[in-house]
N, CA and C atoms as an extended XYZ file, in Angstrom:
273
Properties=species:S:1:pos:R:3:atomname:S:1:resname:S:1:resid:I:1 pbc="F F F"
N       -12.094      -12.061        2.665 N   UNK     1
C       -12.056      -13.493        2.848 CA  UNK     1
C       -11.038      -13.897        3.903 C   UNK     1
N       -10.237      -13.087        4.021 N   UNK     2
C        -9.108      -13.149        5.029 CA  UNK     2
C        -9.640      -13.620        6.634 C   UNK     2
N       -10.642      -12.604        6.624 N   UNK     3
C       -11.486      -13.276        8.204 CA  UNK     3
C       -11.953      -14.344        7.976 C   UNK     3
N       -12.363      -15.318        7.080 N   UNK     4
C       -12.925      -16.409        7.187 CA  UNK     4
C       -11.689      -17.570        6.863 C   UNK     4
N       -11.184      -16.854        6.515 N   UNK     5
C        -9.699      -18.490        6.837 CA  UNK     5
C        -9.027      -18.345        8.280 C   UNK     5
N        -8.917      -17.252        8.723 N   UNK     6
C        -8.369      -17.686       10.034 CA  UNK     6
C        -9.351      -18.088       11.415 C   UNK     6
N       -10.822      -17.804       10.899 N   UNK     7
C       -11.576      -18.260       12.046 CA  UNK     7
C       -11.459      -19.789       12.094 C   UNK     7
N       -11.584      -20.261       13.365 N   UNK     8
C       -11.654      -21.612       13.250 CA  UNK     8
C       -13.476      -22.102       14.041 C   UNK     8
N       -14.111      -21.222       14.218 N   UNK     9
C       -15.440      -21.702       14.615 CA  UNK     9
C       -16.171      -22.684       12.821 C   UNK     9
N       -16.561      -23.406       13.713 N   UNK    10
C       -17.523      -24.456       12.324 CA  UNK    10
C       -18.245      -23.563       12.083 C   UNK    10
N       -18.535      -22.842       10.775 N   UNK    11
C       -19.506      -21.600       10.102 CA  UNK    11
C       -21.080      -22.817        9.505 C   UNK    11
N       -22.059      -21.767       10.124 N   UNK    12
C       -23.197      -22.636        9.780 CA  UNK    12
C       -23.805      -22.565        8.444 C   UNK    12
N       -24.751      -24.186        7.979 N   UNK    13
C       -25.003      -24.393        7.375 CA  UNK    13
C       -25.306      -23.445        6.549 C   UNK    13
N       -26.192      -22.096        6.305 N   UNK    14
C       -26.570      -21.028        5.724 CA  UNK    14
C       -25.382      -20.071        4.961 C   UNK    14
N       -24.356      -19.927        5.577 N   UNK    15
C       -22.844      -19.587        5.292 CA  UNK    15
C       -22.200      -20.314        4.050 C   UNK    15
N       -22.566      -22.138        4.059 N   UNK    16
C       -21.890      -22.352        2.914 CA  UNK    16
C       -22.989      -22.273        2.080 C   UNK    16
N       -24.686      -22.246        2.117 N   UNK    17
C       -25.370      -22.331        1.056 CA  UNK    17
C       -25.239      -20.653        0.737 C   UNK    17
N       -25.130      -19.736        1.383 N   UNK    18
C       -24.819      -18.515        0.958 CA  UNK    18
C       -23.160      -18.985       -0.093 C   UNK    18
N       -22.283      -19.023        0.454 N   UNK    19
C       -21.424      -19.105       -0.711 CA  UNK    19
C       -21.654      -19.778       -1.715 C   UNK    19
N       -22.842      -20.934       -1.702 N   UNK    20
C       -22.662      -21.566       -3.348 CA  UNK    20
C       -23.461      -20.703       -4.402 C   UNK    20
N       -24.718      -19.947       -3.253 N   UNK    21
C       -25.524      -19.209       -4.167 CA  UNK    21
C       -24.587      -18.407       -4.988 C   UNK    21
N       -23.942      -17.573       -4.275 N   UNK    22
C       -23.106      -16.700       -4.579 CA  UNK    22
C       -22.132      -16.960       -5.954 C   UNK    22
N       -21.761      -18.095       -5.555 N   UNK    23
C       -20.663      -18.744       -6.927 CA  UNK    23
C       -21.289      -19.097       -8.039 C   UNK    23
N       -22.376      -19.453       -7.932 N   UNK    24
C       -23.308      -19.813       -9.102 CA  UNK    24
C       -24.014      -18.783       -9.779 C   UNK    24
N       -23.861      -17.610       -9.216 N   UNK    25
C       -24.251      -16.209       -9.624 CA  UNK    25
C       -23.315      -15.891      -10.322 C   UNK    25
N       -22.223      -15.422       -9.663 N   UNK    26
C       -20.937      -14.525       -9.829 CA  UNK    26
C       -19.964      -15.126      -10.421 C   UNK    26
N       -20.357      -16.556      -10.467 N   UNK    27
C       -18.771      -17.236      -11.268 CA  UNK    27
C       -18.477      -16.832      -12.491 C   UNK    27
N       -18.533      -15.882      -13.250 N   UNK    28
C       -18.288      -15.517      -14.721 CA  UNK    28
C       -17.478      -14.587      -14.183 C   UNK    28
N       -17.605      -13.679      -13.309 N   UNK    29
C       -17.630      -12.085      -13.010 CA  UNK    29
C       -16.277      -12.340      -11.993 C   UNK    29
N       -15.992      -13.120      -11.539 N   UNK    30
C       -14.810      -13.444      -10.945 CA  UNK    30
C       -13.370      -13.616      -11.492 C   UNK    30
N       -12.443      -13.382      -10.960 N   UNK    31
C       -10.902      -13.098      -11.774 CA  UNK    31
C       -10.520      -14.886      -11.578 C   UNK    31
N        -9.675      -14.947      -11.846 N   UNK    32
C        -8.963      -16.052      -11.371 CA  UNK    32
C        -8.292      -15.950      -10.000 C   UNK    32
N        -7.788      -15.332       -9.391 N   UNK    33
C        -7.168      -14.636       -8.327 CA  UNK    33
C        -8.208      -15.038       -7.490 C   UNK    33
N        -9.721      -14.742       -7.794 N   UNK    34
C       -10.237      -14.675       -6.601 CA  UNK    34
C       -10.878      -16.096       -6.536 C   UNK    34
N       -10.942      -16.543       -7.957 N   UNK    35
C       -11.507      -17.673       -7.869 CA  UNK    35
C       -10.157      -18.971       -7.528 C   UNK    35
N        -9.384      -18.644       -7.290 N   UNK    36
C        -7.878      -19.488       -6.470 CA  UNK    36
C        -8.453      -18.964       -4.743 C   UNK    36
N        -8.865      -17.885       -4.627 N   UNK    37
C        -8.923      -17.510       -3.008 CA  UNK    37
C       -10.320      -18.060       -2.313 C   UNK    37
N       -11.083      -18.238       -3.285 N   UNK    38
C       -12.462      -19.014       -3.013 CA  UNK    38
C       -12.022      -20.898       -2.760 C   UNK    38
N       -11.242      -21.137       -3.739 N   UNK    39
C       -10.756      -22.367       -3.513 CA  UNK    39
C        -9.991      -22.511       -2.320 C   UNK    39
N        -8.817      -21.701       -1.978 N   UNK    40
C        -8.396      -22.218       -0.397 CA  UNK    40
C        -9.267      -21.811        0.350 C   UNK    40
N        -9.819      -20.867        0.347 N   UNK    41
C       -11.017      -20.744        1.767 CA  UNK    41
C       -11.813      -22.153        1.382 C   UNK    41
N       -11.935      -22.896        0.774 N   UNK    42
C       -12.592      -23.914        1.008 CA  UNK    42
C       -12.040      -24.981        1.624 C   UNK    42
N       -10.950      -24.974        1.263 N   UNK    43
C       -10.368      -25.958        2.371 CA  UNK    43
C        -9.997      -25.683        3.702 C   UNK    43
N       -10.003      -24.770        3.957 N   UNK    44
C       -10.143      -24.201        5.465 CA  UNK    44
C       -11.601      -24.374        5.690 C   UNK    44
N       -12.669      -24.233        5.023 N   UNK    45
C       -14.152      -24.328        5.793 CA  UNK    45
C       -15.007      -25.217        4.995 C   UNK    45
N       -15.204      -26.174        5.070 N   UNK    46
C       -15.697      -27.127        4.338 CA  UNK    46
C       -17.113      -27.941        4.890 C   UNK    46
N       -17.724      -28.387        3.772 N   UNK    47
C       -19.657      -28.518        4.681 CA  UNK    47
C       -19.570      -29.888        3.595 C   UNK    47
N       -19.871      -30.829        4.274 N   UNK    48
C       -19.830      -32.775        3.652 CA  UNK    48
C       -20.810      -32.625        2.616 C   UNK    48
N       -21.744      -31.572        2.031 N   UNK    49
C       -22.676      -31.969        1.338 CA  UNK    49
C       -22.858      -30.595        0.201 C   UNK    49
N       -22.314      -29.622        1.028 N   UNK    50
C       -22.321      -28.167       -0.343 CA  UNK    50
C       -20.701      -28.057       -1.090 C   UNK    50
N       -19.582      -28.209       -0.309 N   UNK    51
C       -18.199      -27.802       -0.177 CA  UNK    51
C       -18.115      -28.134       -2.094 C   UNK    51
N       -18.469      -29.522       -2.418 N   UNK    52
C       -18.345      -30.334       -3.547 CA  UNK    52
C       -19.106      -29.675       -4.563 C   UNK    52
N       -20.119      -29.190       -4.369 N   UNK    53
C       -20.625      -28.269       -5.326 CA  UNK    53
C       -20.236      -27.002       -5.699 C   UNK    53
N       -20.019      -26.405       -4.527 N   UNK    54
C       -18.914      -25.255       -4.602 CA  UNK    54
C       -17.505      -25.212       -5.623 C   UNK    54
N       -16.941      -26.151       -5.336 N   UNK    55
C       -16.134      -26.782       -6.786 CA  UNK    55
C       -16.156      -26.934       -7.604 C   UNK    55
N       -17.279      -27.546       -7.910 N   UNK    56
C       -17.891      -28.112       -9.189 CA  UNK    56
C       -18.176      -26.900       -9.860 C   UNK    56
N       -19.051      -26.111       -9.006 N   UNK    57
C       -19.091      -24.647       -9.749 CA  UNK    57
C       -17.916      -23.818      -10.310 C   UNK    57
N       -17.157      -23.417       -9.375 N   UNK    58
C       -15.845      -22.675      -10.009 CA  UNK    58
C       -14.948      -23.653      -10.501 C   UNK    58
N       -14.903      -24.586      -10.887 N   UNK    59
C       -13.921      -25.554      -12.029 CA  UNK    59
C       -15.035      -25.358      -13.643 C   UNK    59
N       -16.173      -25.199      -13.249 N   UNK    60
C       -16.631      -25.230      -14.780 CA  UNK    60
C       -16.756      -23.008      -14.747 C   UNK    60
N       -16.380      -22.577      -14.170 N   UNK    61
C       -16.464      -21.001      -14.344 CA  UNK    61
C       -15.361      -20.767      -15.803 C   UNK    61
N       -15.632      -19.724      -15.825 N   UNK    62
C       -14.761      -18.879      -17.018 CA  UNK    62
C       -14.520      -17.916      -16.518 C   UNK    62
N       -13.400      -17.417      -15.971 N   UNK    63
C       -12.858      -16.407      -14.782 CA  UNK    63
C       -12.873      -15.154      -16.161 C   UNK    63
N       -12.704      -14.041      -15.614 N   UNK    64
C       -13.255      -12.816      -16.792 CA  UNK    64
C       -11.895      -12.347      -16.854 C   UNK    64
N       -11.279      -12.688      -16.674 N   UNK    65
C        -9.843      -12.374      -16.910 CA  UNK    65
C        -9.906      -12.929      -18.352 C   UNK    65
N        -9.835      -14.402      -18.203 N   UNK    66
C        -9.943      -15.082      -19.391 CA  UNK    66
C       -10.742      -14.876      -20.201 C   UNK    66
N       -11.759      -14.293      -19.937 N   UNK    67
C       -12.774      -14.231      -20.978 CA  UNK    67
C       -12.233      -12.946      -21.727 C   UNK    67
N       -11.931      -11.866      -20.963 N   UNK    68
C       -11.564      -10.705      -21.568 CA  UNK    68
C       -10.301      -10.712      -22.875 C   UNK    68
N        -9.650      -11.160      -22.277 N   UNK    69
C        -8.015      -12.135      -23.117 CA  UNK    69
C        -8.709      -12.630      -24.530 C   UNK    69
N        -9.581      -13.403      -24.209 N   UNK    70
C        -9.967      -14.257      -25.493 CA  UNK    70
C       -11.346      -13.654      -26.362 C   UNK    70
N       -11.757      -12.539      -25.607 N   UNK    71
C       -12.665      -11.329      -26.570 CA  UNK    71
C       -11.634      -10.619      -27.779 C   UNK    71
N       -10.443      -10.252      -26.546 N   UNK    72
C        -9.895       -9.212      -27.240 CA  UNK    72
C        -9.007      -10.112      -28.993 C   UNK    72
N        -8.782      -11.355      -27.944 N   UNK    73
C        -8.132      -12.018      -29.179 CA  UNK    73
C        -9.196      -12.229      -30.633 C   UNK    73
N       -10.467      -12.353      -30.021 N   UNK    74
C       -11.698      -12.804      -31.431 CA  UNK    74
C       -11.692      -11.233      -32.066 C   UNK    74
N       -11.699      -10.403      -31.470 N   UNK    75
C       -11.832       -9.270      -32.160 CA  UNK    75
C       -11.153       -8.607      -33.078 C   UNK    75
N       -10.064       -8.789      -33.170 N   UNK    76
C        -8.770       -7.721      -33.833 CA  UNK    76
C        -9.032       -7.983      -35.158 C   UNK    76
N        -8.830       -6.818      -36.156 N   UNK    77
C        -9.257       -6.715      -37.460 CA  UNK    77
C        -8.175       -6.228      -37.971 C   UNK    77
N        -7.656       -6.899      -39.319 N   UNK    78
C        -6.631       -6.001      -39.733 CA  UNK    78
C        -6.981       -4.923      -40.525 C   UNK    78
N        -6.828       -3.956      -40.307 N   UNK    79
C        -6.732       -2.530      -40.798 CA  UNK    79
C        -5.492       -2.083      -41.762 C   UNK    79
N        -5.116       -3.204      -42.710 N   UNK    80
C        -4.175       -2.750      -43.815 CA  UNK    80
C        -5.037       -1.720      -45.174 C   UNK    80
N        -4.510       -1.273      -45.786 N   UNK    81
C        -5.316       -0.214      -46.797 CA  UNK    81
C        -4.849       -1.659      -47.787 C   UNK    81
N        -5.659       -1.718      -48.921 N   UNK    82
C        -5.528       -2.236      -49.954 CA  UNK    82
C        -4.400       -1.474      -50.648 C   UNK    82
N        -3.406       -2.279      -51.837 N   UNK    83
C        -2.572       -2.279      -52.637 CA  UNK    83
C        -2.911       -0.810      -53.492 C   UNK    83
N        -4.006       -1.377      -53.869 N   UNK    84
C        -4.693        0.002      -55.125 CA  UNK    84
C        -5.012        1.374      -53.930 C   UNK    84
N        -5.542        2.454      -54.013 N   UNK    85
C        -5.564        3.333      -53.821 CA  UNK    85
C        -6.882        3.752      -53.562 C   UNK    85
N        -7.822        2.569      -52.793 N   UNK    86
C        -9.751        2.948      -52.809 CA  UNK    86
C       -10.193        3.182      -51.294 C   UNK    86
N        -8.874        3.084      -50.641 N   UNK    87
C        -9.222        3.466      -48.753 CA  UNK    87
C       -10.207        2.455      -48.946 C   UNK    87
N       -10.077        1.084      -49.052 N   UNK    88
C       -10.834       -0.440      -48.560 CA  UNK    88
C       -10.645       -0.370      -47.826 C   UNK    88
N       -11.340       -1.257      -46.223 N   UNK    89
C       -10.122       -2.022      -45.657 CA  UNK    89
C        -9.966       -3.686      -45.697 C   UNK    89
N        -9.394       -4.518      -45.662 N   UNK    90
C        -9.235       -5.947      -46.056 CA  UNK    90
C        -9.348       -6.299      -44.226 C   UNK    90
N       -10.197       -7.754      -44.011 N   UNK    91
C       -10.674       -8.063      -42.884 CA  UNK    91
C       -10.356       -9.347      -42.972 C   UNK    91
């Protein structure tokens, strides 16, 4: 992404509908990191009629960072043995 913030040529129309496709695909599958680096490349290259959707998309994403964080948190089971002596386990 690095080459596309320092170019300063106006990138054509097909370029930003390629990136929204893209975000609307991949926005789950994206970190936060990258979905912060998708956001400043947008303000460096911006299109009056996709740029806003592009946003709209990665503000409603669930970056997989986060998602992973909050799997691991739904998951955890406690694995204490019961009091008595029957190898239960209590959940």
């Amino acid at each position: 992404m690095k080459r596309f913030e320092n170019d300063k040529r106006e990138l054509p129309v097909l370029w930003h509908q390629s990136l929204l496709t893209f975000v609307q695909r991949y926005k789950s599958d994206v970190s936060t990191e990258q979905k912060e680096a998708l956001l400043e490349l947008l303000k460096k290259h911006s299109h009056r009629e996709i740029t806003n959707e592009i946003r709209r998309e990665l503000a409603s994403a669930k970056c997989r960072d986060l998602e992973n964080e909050d799997a691991n948190s739904q998951h955890s089971v406690d694995l204490n043995l019961n009091d008595n002596d029957d190898d239960t386990l209590d959940y």
